[in-house]
C-alpha positions in Angstrom: 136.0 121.2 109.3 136.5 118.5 106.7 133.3 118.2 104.3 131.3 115.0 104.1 131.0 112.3 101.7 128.2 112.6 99.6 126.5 109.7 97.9 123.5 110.0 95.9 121.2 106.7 96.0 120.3 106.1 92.3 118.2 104.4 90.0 115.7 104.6 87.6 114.2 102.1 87.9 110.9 101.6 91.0 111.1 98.9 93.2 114.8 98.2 93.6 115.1 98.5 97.1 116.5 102.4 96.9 115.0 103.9 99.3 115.4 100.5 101.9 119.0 100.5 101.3 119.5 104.8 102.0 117.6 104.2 105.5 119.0 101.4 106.5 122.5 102.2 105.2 122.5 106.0 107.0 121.3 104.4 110.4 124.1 101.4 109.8 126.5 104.2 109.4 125.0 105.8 112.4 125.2 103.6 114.8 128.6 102.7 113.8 130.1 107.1 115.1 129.2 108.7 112.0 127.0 112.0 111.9 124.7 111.0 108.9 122.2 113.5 107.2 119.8 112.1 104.6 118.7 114.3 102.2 114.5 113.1 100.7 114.4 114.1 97.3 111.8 111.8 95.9 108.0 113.2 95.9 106.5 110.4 97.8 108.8 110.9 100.7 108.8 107.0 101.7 112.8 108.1 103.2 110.8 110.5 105.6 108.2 107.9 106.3 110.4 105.2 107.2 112.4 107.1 109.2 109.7 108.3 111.4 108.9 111.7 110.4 105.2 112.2 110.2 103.7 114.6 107.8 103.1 117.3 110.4 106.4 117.1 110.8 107.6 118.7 107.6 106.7 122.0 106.9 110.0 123.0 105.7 111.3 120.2 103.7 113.5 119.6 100.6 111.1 121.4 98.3 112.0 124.6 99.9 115.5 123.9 99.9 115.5 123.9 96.3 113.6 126.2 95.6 116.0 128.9 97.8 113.0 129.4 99.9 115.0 127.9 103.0 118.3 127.3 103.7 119.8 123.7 104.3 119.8 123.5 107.9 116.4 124.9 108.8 114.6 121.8 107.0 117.1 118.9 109.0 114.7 117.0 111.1 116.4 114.6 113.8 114.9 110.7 113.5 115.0 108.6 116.9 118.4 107.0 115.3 121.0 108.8 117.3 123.3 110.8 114.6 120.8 110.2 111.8 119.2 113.3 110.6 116.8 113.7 107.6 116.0 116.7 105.6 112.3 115.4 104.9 110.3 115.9 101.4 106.5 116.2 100.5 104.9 116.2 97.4 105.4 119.8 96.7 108.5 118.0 94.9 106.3 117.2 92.1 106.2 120.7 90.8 110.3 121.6 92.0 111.0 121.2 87.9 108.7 123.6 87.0 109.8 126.1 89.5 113.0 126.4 88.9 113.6 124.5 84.8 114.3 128.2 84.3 117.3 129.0 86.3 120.8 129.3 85.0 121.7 127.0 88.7 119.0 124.6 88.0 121.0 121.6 88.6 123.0 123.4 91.1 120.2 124.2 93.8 121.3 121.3 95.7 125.2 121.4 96.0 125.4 125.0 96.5 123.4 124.5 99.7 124.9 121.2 101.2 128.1 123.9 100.2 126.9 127.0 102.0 125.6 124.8 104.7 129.0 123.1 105.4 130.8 127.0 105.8 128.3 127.2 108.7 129.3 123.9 110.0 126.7 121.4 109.6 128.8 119.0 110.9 127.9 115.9 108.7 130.1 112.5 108.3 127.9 111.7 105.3 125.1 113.1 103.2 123.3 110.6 101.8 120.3 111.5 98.7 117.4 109.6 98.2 116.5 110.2 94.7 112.9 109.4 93.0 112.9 106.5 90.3 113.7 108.3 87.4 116.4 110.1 85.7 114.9 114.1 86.4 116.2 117.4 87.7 116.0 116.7 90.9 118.3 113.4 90.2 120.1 115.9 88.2 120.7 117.7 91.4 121.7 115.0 93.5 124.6 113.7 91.1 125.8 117.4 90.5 125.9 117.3 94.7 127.4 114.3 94.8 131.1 112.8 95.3 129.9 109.4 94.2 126.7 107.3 92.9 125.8 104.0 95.3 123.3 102.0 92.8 120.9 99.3 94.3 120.1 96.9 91.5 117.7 94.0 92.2 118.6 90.8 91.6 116.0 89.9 88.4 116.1 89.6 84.5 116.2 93.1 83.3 118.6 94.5 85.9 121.5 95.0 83.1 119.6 96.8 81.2 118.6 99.4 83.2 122.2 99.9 85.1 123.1 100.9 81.4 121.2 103.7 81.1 121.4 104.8 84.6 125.8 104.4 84.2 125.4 106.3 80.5 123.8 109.2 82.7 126.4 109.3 85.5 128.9 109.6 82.4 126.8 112.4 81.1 126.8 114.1 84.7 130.6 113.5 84.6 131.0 115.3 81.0 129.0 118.5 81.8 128.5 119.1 85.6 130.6 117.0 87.9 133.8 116.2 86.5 134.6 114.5 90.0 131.7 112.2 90.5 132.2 108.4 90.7 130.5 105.2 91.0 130.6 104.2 94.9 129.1 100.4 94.2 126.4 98.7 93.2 124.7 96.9 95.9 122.4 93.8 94.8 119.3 93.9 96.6 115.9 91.2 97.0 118.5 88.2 96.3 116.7 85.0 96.8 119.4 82.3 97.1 116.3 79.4 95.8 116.0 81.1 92.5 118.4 80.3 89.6 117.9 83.6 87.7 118.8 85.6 90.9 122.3 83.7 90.9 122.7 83.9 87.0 122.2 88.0 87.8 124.6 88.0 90.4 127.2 86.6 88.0 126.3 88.4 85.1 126.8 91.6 86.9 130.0 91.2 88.8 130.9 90.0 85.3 130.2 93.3 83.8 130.5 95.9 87.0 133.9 93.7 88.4 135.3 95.3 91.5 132.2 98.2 91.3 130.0 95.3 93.2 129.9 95.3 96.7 130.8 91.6 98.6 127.8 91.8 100.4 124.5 91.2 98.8 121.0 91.7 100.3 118.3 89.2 100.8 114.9 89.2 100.5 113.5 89.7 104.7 110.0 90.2 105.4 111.0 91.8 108.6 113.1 94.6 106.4 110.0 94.6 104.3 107.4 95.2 107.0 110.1 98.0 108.8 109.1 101.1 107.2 104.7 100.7 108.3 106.3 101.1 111.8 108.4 103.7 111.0 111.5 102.5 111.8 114.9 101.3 109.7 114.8 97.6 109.7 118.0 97.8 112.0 115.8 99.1 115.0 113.1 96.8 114.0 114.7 93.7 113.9 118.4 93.9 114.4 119.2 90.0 113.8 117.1 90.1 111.0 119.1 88.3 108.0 118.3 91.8 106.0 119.8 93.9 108.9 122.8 92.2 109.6 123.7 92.8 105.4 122.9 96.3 106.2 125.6 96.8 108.7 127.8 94.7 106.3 127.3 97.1 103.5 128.1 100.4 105.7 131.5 98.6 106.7 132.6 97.8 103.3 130.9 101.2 102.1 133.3 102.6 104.6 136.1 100.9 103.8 135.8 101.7 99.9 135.9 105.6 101.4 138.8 104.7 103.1 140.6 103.9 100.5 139.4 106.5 98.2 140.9 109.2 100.7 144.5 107.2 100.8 144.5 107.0 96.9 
């Protein structure tokens, strides 16, 4: 069985449309054949929330995962999106560092369980890791697991700044843990086509990233905004939605960039 593509969801900064873009990427991907698994590594669990998994729901969750107490594939939780499956986390998460900070596999715990998880045959097309917004252990462990790095970056005045430090850390990752992990794309998120500065940010960083930005950008949507209080990805939500149909853009070219990776 082939292993899947794993793409860690990064960026240090809050409020930058992360999380948005894993759910409604993984159930894009879904509804389009693949076998999709994402993995909730941030504390406040807003991955698990918006896909519908309620709090009783998880009582084996990523926490346990890294902390060896369970393997992989007794924390996977299936969502109401057919082929999307979500390893759920709580806010035991906040004190994962502190648990295992001391372990000589501390940034390991993750990969070597997707690992001994796909020699039992998960079965995943794509593993996709939520990470929390900051530049941790536990993001540690999702760019050691990863193959490459998908970075949402919100269209507004500081956004070069921060994809700097976050591209300085993938480098870092590169040096000492992951020889093999890449950048995916950077996908421009809350773009508001009125506002100057949004359109001066979407030159400046195809100026700087080139071929590393994706063609399709996403807007600003109440309707993807109000998505996750119900539950649901915005795609289920509101499927014409102008945020939704970007959504299913993105998984097509974020598909066709694997393509091409595979044939290189």
């Amino acid at each position: 069985m082939s292993s899947p593509r794993i793409i860690t969801i990064a960026n240090q900064k809050g409020g930058v449309g992360k999380t948005t873009t894993a759910i409604n990427l993984a159930t894009a991907l879904a509804a389009i054949g693949e076998r999709v698994l994402v993995v909730d590594l941030d504390p406040q669990g807003n991955a698990s929330t918006g896909l519908g998994i309620d709090r009783k729901e998880r009582s084996i969750s990523s926490y346990d995962v890294l902390t060896g107490a369970e393997p992989l594939e007794r924390a996977v939780v299936q969502t109401a999106v057919p082929g999307l499956f979500i390893v759920p986390s709580t806010m035991d998460l906040l004190g994962v560092e502190m648990e295992i900070a001391g372990k000589p596999d501390r940034v390991l715990r993750l990969r070597n369980e997707i690992r001994r998880a796909q020699d039992r045959n998960s079965g995943f097309g794509y593993v996709l890791i939520d990470c929390p917004p900051s530049l941790n252990l536990l993001t540690l462990n999702a760019m050691a697991a990863a193959d490459s790095v998908l970075v949402p970056l919100q269209c507004e005045f500081f956004a070069l700044e921060g994809l700097s430090q976050l591209l300085d850390t993938v480098d870092q990752v590169r040096q000492t843990i992951n020889p093999a992990l890449t950048i995916q794309g950077i996908v421009l998120t809350m773009y508001d086509g009125r506002n100057n500065l949004a359109n001066q940010v979407v030159d400046d960083v195809r100026a700087y990233m080139g071929d590393a930005v994706y063609e399709t950008i996403i807007p600003r949507n109440v309707r993807v905004s109000e998505a996750p209080s119900y539950g649901k990805p915005a795609i289920l939500y509101d499927l014409k939605c102008a945020g939704s149909q970007a959504y299913l853009q993105l998984a097509s070219e974020v598909i066709r960039r694997e393509r091409r990776l595979k044939a290189a």
